[in-house]
C-alpha positions in Angstrom: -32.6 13.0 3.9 -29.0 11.8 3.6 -26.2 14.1 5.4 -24.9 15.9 2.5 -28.5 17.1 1.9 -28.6 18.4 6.0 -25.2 20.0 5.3 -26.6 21.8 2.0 -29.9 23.0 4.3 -27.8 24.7 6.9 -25.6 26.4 4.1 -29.0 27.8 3.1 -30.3 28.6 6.5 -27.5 29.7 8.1 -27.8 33.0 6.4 -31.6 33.8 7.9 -31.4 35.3 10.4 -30.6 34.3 14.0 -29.8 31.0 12.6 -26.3 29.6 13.3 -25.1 26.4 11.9 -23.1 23.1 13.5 -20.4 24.1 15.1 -17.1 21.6 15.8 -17.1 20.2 18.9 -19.1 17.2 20.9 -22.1 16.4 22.3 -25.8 16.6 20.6 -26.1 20.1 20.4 -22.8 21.3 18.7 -24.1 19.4 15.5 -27.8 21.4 15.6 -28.7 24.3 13.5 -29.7 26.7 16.2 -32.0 30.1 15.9 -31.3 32.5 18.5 -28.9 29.8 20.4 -31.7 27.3 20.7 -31.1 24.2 18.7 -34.1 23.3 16.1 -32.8 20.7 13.2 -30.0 18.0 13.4 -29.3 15.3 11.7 -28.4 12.1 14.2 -27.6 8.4 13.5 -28.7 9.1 9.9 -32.4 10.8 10.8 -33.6 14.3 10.8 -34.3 15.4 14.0 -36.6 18.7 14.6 -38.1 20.5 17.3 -41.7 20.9 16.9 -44.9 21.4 19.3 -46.1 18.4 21.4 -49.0 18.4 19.4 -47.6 18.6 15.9 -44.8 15.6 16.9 -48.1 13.4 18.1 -49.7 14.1 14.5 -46.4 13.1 12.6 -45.8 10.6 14.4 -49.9 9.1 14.5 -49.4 9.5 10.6 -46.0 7.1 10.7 -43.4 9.8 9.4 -41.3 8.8 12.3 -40.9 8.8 15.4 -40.3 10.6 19.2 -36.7 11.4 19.4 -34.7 9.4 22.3 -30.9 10.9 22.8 -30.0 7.0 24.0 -31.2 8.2 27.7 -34.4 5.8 27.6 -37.1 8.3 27.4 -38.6 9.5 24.2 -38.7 13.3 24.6 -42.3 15.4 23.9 -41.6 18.1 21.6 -38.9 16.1 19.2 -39.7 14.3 16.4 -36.6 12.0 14.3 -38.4 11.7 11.1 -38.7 8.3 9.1 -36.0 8.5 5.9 -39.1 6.9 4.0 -41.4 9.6 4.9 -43.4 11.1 2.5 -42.7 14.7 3.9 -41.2 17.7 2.3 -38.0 17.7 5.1 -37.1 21.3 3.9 -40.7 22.3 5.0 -40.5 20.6 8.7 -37.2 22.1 9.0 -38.7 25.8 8.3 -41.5 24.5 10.5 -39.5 24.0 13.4 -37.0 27.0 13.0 -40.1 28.7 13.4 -41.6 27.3 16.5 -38.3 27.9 18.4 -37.7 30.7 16.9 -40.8 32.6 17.6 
C-alpha cells in the first residue's frame, strides 16, 4: 500500500457511516481513519497500520504479513498489527476487517 492508495481508501470510507477520515493536526491519531471516534487504519512510516483482535494480529503476524505495531515507545502493542508492504493480503479487506472490530 503506498500513501496515495490510504488517501484514496479513506475518500471511500469516509462516507460509511461513523467513519471519519484524517484530520490536520499532530500526533498518531489525527492521521487515523476513525469509526465512531476510535481510530482503526493509518498509514505510518510508510506501513498500514490496523486495529484488529489479539488473536487475529498473532495469525497475521505467525503467517509473516507483518508485524506488531510499536508507536517508537519500545513495546509492540497487542491488538495492532503494521502490515508487511510485501504482503500477500488484500489491504482493502484488513482495513474493512478492522473498521469492523472497532466499530462493532
Amino acid at each position: 500500500m503506498t500513501e496515495e492508495q490510504f488517501e484514496d481508501l479513506v475518500d471511500e470510507l469516509q462516507h460509511c457511516p461513523g467513519v471519519t477520515p484524517p484530520r490536520p493536526g499532530q500526533g498518531f491519531g489525527s492521521h487515523a481513519l476513525k469509526v465512531h471516534g476510535r481510530m482503526f487504519a493509518v498509514y505510518v512510516r510508510g506501513r498500514l497500520v490496523v486495529k484488529l483482535p489479539k488473536p487475529r494480529v498473532d495469525e497475521l503476524v505467525a503467517q509473516g504479513h507483518g508485524v506488531r505495531f510499536d508507536a517508537n515507545k519500545g513495546t509492540p502493542m497487542k491488538e495492532w498489527f503494521s502490515m508487511d508492504p510485501e504482503a500477500e493480503l488484500e489491504w482493502t479487506t484488513v482495513v474493512r476487517e478492522a473498521m469492523k472490530f472497532v466499530g462493532g
